[in-house]
PyMOL Python script that loads the backbone (N, CA, C, O; Angstrom):
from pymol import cmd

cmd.read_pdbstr("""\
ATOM      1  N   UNK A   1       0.845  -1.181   0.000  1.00  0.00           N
ATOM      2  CA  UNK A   1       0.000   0.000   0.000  1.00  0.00           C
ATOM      3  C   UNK A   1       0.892   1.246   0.000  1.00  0.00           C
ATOM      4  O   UNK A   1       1.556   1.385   1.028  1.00  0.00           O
ATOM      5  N   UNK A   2       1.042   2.193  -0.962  1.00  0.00           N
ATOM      6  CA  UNK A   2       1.742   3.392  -1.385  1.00  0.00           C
ATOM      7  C   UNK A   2       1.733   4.178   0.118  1.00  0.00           C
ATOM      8  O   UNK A   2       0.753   3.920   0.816  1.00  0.00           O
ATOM      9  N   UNK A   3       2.651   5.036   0.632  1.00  0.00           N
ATOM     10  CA  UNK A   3       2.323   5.633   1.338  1.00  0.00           C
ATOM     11  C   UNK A   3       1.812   6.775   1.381  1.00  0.00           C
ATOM     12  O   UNK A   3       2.119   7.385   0.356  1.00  0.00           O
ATOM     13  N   UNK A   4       0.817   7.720   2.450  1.00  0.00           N
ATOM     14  CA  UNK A   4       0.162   8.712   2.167  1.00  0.00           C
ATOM     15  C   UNK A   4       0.076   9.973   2.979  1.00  0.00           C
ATOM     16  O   UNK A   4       0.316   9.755   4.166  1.00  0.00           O
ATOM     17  N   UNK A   5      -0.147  11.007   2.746  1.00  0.00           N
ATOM     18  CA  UNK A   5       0.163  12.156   3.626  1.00  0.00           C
ATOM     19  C   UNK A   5      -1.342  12.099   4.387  1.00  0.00           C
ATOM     20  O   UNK A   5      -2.054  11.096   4.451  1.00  0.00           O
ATOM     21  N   UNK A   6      -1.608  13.259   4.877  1.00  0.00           N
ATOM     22  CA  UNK A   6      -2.935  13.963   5.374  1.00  0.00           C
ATOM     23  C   UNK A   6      -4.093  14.030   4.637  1.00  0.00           C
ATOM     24  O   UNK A   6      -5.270  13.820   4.934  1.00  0.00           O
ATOM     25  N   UNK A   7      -3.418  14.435   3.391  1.00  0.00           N
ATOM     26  CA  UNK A   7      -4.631  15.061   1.945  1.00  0.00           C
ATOM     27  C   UNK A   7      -5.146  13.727   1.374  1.00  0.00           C
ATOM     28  O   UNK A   7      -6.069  13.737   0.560  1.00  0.00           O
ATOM     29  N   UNK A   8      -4.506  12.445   1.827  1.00  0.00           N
ATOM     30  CA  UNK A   8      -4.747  11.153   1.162  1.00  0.00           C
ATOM     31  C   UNK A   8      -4.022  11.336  -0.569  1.00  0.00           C
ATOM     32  O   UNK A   8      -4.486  10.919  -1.630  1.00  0.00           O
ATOM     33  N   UNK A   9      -2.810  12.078  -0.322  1.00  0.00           N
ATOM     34  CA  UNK A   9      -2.129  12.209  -1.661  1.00  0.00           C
ATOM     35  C   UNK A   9      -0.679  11.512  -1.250  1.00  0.00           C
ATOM     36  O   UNK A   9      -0.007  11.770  -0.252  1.00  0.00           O
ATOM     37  N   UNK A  10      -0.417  10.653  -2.198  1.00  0.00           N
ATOM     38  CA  UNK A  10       1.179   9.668  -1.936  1.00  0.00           C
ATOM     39  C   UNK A  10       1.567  10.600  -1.915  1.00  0.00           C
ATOM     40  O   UNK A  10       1.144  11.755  -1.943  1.00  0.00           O
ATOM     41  N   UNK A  11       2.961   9.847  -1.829  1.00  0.00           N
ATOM     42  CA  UNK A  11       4.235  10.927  -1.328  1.00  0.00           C
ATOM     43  C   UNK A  11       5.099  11.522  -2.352  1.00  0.00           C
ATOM     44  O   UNK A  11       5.698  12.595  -2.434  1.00  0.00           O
ATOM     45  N   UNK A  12       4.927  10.056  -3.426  1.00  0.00           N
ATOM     46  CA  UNK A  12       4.903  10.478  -4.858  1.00  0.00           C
ATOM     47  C   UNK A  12       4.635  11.309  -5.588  1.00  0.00           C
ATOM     48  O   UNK A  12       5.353  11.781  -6.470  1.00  0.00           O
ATOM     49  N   UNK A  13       3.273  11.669  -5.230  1.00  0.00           N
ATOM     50  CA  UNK A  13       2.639  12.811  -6.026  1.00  0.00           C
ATOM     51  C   UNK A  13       3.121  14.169  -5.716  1.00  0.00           C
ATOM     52  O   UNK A  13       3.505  15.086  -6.441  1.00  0.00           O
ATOM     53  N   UNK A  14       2.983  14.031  -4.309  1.00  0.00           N
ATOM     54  CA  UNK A  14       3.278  15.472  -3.290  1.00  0.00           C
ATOM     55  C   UNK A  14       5.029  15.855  -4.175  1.00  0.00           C
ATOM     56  O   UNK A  14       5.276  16.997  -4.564  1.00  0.00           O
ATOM     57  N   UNK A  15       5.810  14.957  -4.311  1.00  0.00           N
ATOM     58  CA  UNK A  15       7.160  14.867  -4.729  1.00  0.00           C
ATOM     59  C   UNK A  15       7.083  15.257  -6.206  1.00  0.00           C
ATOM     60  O   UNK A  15       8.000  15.939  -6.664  1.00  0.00           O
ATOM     61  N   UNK A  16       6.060  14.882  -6.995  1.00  0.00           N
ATOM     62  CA  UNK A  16       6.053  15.507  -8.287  1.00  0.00           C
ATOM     63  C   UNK A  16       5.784  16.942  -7.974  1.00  0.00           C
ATOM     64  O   UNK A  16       6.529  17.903  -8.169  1.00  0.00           O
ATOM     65  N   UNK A  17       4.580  16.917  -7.450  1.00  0.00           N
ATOM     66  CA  UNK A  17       3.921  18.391  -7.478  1.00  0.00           C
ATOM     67  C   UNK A  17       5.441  19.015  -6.619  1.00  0.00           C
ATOM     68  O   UNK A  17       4.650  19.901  -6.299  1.00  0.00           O
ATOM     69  N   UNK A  18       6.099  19.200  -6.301  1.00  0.00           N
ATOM     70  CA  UNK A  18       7.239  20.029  -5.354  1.00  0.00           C
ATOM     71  C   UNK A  18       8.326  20.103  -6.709  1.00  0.00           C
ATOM     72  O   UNK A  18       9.037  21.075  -6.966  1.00  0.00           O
ATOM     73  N   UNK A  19       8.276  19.122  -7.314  1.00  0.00           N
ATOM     74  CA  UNK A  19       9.160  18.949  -8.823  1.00  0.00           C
ATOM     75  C   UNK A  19       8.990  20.376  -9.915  1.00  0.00           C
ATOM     76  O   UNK A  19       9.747  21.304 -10.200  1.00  0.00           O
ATOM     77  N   UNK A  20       7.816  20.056 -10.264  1.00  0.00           N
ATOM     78  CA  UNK A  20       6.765  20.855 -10.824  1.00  0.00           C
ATOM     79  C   UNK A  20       6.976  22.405 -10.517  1.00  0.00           C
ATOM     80  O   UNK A  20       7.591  23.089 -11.335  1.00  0.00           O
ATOM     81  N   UNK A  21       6.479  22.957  -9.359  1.00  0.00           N
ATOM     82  CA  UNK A  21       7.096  23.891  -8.430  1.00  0.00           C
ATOM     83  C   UNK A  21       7.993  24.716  -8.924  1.00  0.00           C
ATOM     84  O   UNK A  21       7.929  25.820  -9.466  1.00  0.00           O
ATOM     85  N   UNK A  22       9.070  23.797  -8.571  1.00  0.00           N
ATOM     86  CA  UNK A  22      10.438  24.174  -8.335  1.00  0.00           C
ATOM     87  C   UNK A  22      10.476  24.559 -10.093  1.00  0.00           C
ATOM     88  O   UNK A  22      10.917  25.681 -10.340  1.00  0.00           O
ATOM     89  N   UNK A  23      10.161  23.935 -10.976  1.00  0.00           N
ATOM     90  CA  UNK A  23      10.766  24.080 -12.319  1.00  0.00           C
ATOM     91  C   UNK A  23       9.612  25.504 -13.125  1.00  0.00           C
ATOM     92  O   UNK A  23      10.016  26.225 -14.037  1.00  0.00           O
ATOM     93  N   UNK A  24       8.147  25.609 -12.479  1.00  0.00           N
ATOM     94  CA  UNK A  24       7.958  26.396 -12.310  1.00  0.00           C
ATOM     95  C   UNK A  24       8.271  28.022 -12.124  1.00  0.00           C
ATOM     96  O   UNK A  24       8.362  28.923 -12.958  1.00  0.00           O
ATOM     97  N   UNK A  25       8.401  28.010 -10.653  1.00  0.00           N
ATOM     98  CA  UNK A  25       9.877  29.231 -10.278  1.00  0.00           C
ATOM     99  C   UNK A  25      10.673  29.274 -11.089  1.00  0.00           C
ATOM    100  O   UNK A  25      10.631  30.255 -11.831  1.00  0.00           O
ATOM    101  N   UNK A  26      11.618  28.369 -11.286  1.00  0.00           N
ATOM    102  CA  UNK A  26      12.644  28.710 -11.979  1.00  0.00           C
ATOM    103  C   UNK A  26      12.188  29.082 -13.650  1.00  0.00           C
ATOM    104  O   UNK A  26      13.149  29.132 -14.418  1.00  0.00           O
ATOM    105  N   UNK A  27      11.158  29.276 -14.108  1.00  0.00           N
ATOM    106  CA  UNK A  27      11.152  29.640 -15.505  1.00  0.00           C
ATOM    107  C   UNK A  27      10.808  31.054 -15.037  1.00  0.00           C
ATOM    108  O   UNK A  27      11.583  31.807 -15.626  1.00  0.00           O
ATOM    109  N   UNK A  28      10.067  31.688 -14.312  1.00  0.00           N
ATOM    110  CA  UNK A  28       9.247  32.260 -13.832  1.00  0.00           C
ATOM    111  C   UNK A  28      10.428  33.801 -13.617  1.00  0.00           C
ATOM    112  O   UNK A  28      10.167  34.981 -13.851  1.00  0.00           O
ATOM    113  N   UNK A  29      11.438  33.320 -13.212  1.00  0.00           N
ATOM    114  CA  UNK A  29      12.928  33.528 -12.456  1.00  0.00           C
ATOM    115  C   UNK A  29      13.307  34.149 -13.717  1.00  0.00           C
ATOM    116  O   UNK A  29      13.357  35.363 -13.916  1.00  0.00           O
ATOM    117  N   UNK A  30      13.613  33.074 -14.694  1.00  0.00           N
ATOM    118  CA  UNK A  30      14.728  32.987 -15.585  1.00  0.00           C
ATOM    119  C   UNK A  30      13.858  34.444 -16.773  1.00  0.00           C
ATOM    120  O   UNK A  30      14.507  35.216 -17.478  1.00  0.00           O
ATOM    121  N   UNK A  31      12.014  34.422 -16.630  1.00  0.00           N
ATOM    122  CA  UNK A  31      11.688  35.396 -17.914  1.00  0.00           C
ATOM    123  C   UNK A  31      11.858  36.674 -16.706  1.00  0.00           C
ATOM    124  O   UNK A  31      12.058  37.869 -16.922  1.00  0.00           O
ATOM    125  N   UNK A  32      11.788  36.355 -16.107  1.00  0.00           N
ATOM    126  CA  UNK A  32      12.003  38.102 -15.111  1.00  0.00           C
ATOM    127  C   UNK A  32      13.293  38.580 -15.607  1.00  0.00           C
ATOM    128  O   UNK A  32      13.324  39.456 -16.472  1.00  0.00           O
ATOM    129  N   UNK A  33      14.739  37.885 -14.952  1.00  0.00           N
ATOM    130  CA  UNK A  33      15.681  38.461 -15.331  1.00  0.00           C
ATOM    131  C   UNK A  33      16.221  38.678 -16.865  1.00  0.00           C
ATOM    132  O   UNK A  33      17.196  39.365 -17.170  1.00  0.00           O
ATOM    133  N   UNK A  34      15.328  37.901 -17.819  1.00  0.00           N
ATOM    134  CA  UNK A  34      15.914  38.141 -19.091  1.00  0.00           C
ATOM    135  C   UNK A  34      14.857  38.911 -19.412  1.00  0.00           C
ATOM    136  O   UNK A  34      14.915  38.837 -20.640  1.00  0.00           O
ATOM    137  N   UNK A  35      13.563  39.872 -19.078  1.00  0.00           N
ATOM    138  CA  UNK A  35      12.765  40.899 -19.301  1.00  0.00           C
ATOM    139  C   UNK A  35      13.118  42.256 -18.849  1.00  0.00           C
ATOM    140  O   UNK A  35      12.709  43.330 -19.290  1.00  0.00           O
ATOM    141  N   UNK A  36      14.378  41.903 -17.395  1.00  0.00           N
ATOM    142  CA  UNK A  36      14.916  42.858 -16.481  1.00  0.00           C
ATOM    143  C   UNK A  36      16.446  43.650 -17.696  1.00  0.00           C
ATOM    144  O   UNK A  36      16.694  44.686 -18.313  1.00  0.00           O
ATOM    145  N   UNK A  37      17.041  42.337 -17.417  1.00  0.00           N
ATOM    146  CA  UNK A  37      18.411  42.900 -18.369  1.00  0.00           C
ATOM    147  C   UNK A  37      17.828  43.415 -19.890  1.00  0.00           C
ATOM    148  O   UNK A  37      18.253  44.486 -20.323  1.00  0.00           O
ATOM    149  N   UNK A  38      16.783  42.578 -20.740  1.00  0.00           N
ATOM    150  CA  UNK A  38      16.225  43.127 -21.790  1.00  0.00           C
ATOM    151  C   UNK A  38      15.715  44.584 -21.519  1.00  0.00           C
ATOM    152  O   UNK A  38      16.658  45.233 -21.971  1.00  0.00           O
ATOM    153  N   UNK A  39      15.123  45.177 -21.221  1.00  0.00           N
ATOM    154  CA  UNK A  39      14.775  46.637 -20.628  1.00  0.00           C
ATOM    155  C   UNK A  39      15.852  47.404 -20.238  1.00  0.00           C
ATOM    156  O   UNK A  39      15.697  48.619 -20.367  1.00  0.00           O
ATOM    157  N   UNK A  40      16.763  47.066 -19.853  1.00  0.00           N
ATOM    158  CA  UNK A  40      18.231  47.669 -19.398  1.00  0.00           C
ATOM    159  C   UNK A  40      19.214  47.951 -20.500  1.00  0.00           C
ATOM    160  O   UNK A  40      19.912  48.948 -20.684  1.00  0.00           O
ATOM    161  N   UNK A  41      19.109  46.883 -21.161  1.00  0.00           N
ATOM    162  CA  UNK A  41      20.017  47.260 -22.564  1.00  0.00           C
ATOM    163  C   UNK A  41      18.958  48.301 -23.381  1.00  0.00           C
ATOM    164  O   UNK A  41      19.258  49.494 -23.336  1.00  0.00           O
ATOM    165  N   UNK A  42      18.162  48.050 -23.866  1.00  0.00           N
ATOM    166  CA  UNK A  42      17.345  49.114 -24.506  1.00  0.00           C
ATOM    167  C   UNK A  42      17.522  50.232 -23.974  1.00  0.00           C
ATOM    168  O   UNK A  42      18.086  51.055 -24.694  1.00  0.00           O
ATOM    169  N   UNK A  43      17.213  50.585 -22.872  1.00  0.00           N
ATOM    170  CA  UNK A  43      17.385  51.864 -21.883  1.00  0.00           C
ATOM    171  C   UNK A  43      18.679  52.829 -22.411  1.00  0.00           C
ATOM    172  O   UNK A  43      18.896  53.934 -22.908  1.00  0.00           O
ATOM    173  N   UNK A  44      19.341  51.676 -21.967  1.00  0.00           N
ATOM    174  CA  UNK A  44      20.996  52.500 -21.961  1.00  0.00           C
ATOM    175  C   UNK A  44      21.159  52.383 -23.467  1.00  0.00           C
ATOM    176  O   UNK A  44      21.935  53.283 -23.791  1.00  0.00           O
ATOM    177  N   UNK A  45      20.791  51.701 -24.523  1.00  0.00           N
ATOM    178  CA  UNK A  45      20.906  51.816 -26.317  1.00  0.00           C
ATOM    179  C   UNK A  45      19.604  53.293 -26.838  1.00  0.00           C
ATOM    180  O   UNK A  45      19.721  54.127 -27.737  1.00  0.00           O
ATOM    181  N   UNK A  46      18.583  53.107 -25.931  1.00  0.00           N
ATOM    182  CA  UNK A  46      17.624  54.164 -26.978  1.00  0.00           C
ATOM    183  C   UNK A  46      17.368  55.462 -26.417  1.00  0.00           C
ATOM    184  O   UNK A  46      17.605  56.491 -27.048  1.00  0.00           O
ATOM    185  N   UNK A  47      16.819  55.451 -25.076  1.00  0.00           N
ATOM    186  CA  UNK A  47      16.834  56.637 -24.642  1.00  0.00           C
ATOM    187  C   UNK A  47      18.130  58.212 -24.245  1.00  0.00           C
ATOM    188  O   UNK A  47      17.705  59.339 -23.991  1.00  0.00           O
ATOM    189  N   UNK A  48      18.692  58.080 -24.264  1.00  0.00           N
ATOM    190  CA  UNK A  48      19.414  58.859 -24.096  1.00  0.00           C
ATOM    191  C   UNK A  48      19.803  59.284 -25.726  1.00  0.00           C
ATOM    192  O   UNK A  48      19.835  58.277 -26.434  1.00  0.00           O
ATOM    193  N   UNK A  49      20.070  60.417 -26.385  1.00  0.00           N
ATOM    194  CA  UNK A  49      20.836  60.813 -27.636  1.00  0.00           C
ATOM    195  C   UNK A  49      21.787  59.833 -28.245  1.00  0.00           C
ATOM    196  O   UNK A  49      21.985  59.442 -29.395  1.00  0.00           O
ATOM    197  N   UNK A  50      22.177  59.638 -27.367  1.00  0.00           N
ATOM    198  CA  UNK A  50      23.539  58.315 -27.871  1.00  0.00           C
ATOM    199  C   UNK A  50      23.653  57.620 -26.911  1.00  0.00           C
ATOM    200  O   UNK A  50      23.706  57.814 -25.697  1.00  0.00           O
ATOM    201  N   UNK A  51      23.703  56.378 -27.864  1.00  0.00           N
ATOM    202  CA  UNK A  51      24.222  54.997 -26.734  1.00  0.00           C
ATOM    203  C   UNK A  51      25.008  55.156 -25.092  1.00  0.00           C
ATOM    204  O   UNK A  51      25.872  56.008 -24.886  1.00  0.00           O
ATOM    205  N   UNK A  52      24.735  54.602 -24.484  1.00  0.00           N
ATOM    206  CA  UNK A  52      25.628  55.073 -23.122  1.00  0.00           C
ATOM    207  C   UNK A  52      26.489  53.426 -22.745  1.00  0.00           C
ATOM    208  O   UNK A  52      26.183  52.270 -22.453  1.00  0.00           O
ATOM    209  N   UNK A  53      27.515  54.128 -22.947  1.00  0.00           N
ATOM    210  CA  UNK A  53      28.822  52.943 -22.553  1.00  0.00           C
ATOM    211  C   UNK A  53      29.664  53.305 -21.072  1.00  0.00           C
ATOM    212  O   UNK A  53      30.324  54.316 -20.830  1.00  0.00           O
ATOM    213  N   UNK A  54      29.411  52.160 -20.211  1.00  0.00           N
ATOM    214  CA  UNK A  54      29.863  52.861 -19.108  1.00  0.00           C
ATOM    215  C   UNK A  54      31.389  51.788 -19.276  1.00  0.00           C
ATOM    216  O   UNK A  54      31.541  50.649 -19.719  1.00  0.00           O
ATOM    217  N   UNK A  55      32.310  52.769 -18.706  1.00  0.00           N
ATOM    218  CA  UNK A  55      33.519  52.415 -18.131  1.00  0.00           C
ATOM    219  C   UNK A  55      33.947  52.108 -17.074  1.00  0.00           C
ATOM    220  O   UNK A  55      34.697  52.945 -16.570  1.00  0.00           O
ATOM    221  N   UNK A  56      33.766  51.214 -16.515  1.00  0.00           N
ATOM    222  CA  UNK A  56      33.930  50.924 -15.266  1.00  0.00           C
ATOM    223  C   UNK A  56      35.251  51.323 -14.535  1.00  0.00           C
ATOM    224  O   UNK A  56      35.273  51.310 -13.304  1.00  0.00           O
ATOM    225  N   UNK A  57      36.403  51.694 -15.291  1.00  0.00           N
ATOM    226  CA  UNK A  57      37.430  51.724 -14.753  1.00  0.00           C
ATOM    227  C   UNK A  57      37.576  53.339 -14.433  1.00  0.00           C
ATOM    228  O   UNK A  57      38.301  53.763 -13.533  1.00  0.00           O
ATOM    229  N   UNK A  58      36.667  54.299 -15.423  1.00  0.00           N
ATOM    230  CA  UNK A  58      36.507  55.511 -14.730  1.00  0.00           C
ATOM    231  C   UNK A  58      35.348  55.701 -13.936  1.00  0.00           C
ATOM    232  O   UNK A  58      35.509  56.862 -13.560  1.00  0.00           O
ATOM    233  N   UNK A  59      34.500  55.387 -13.539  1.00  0.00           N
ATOM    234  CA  UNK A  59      33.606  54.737 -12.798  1.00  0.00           C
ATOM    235  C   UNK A  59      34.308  54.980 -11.467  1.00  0.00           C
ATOM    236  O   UNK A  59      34.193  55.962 -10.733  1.00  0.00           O
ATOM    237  N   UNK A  60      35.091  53.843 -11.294  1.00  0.00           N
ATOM    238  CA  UNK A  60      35.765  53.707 -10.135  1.00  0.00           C
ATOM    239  C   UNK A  60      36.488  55.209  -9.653  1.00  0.00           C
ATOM    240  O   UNK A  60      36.443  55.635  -8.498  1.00  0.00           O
ATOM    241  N   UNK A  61      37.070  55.809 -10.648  1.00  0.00           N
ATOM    242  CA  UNK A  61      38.323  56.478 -10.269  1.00  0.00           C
ATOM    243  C   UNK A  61      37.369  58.069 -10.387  1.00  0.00           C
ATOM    244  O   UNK A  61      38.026  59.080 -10.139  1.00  0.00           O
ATOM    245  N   UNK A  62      36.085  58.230 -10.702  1.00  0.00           N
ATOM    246  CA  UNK A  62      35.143  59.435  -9.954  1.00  0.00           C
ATOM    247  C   UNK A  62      35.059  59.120  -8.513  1.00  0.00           C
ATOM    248  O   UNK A  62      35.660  59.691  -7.604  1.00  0.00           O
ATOM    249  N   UNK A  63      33.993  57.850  -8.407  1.00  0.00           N
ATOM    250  CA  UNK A  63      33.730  57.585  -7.428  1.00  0.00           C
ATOM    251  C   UNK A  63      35.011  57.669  -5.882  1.00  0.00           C
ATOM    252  O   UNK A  63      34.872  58.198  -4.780  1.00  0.00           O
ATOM    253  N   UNK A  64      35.913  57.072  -6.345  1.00  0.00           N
ATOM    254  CA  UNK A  64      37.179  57.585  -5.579  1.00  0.00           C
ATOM    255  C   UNK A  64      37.779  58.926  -5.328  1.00  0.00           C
ATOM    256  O   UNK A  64      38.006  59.292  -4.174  1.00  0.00           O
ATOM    257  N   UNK A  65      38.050  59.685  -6.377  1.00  0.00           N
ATOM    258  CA  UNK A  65      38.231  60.832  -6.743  1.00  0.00           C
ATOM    259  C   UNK A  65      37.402  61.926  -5.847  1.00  0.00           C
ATOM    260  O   UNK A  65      37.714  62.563  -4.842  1.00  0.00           O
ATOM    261  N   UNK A  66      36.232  61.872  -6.627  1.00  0.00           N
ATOM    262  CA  UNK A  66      34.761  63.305  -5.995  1.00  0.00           C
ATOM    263  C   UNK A  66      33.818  62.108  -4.997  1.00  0.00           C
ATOM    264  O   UNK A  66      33.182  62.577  -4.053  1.00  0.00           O
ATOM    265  N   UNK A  67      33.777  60.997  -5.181  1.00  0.00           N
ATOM    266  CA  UNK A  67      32.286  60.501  -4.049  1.00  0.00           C
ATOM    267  C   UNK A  67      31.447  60.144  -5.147  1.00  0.00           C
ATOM    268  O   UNK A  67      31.257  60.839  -6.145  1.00  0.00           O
ATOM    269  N   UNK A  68      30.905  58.908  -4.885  1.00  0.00           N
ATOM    270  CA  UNK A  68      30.148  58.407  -5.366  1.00  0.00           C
ATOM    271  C   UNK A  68      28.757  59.011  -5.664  1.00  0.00           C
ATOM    272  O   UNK A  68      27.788  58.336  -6.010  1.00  0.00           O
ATOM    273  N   UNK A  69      28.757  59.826  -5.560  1.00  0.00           N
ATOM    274  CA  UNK A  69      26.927  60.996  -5.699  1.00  0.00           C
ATOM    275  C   UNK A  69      27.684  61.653  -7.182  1.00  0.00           C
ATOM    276  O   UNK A  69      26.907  62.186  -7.975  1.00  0.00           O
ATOM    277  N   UNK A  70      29.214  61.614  -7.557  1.00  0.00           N
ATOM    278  CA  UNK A  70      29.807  62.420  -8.893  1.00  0.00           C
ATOM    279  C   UNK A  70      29.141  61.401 -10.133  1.00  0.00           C
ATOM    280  O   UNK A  70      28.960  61.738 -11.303  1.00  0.00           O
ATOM    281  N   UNK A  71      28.835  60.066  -9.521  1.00  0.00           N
ATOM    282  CA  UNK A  71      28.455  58.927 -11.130  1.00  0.00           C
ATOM    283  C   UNK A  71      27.676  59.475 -11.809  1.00  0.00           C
ATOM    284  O   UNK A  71      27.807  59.610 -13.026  1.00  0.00           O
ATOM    285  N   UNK A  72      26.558  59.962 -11.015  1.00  0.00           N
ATOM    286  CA  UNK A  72      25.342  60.218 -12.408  1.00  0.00           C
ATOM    287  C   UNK A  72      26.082  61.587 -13.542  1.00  0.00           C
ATOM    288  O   UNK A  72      25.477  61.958 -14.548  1.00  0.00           O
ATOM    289  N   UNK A  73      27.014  61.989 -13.256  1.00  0.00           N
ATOM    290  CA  UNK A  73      27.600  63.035 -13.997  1.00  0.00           C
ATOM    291  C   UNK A  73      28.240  62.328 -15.376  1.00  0.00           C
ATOM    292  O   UNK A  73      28.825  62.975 -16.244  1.00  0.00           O
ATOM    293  N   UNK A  74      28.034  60.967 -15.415  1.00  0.00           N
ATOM    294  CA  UNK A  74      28.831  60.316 -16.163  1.00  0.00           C
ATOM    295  C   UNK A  74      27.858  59.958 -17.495  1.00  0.00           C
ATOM    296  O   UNK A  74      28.221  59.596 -18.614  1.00  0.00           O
ATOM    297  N   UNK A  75      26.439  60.195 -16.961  1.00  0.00           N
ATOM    298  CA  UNK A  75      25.453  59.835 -17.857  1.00  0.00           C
ATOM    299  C   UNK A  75      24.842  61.017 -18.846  1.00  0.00           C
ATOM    300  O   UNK A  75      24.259  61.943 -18.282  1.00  0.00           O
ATOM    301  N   UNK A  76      24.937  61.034 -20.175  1.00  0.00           N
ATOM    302  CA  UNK A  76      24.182  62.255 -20.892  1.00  0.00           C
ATOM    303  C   UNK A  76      23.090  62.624 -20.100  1.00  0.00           C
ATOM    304  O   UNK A  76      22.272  62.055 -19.377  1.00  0.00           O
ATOM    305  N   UNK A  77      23.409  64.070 -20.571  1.00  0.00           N
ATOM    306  CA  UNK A  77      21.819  64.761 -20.306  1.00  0.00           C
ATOM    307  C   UNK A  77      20.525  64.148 -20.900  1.00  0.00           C
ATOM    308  O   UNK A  77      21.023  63.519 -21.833  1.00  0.00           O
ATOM    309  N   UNK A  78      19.269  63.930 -20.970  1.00  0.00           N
ATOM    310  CA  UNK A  78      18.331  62.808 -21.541  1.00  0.00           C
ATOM    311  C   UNK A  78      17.035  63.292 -21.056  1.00  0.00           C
ATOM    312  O   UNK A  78      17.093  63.254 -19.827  1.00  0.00           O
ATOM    313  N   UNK A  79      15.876  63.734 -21.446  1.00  0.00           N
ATOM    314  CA  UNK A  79      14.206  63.484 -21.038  1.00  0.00           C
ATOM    315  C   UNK A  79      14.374  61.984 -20.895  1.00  0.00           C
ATOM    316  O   UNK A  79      15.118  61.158 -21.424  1.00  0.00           O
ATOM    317  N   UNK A  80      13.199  61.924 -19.786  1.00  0.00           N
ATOM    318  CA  UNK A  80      13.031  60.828 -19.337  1.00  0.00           C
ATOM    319  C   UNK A  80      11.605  60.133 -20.791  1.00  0.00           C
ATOM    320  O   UNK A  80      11.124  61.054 -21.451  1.00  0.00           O
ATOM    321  N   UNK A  81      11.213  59.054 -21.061  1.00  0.00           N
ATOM    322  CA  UNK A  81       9.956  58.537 -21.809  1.00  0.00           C
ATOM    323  C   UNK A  81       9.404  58.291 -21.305  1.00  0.00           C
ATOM    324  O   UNK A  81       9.412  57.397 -20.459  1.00  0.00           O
ATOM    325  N   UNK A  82       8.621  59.039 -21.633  1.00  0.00           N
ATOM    326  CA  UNK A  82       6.745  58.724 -20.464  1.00  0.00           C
ATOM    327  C   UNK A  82       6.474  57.667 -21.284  1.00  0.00           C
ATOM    328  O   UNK A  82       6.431  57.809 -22.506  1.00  0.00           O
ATOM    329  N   UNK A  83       6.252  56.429 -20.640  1.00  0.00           N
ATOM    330  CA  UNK A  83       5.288  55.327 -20.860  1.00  0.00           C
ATOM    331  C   UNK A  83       3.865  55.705 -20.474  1.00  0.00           C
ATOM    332  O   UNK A  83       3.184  56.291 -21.315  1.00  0.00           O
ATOM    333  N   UNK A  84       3.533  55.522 -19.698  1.00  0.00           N
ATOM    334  CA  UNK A  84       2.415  55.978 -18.436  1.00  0.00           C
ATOM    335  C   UNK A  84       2.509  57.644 -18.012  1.00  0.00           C
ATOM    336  O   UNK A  84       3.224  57.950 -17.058  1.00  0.00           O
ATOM    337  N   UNK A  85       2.075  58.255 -18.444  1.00  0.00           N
ATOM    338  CA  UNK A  85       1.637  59.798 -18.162  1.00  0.00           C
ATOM    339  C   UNK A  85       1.458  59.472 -16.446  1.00  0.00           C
ATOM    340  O   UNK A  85       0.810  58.564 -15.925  1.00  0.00           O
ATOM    341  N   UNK A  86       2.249  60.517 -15.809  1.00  0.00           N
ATOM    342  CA  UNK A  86       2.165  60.497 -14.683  1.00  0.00           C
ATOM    343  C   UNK A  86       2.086  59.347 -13.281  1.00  0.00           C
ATOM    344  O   UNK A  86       1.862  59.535 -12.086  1.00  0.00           O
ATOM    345  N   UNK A  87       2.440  57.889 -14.235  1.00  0.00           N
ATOM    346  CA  UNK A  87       2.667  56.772 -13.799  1.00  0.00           C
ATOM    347  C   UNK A  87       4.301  56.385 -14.100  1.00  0.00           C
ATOM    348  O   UNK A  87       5.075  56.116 -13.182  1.00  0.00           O
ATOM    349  N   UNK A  88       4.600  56.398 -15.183  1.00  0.00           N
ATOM    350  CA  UNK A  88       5.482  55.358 -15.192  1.00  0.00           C
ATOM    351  C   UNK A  88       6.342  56.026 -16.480  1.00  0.00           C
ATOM    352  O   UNK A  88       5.799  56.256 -17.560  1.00  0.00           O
ATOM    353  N   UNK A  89       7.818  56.314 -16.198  1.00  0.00           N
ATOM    354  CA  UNK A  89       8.619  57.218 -16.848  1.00  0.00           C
ATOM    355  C   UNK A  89      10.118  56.376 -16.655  1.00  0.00           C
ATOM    356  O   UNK A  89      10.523  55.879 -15.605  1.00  0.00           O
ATOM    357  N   UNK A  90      10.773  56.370 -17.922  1.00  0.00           N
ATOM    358  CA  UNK A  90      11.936  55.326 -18.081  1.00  0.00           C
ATOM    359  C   UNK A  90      12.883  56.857 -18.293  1.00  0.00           C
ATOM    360  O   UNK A  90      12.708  57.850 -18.999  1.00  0.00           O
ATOM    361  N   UNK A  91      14.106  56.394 -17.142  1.00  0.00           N
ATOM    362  CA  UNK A  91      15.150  57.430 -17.678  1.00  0.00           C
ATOM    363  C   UNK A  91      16.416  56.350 -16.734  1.00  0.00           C
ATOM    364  O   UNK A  91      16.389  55.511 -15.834  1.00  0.00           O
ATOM    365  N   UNK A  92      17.471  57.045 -17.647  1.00  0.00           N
ATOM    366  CA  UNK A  92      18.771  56.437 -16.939  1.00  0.00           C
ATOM    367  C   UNK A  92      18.999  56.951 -15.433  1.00  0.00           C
ATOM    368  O   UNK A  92      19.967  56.554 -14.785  1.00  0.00           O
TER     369      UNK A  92
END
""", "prot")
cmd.dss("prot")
cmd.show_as("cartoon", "prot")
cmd.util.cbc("prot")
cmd.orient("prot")
């Protein structure tokens, strides 16, 4: 006789369904961060006048230099794109 939880569901099943789950999340995971970084490259490719290429190695040597509040100086001037009027506005 299979063994059984509370719900009168094997342990089997309970073990698929936790399978399931898990592979679930993880797709769930995987379209977030490739919808997250997708939106990020666009960002930094369309909005601004010109492409924005950051240098990390001067990056560092503002931030060292003047303080880390000097980075955003590193980014073109840019209007932000209203998606959403008074909701929801994409800027670097």
């Amino acid at each position: 006789m299979p063994e059984t939880t509370g719900t009168n569901a094997t342990v089997s099943d309970r073990a698929g369904r936790a399978v399931r789950s898990w592979l679930v999340l993880l797709a769930v995971v995987a379209l977030g961060l490739a919808a997250d970084l997708g939106s990020k490259w666009w960002a930094f490719a369309s909005i601004a006048d010109r492409p924005v290429v950051v240098d990390r190695d001067r990056v560092l040597e503002i931030a060292q230099l003047q303080g880390p509040e000097f980075i955003g100086h590193l980014l073109p001037e840019h209007r932000p794109v209203v998606v959403v009027p008074h909701l929801l506005e994409l800027s670097l």
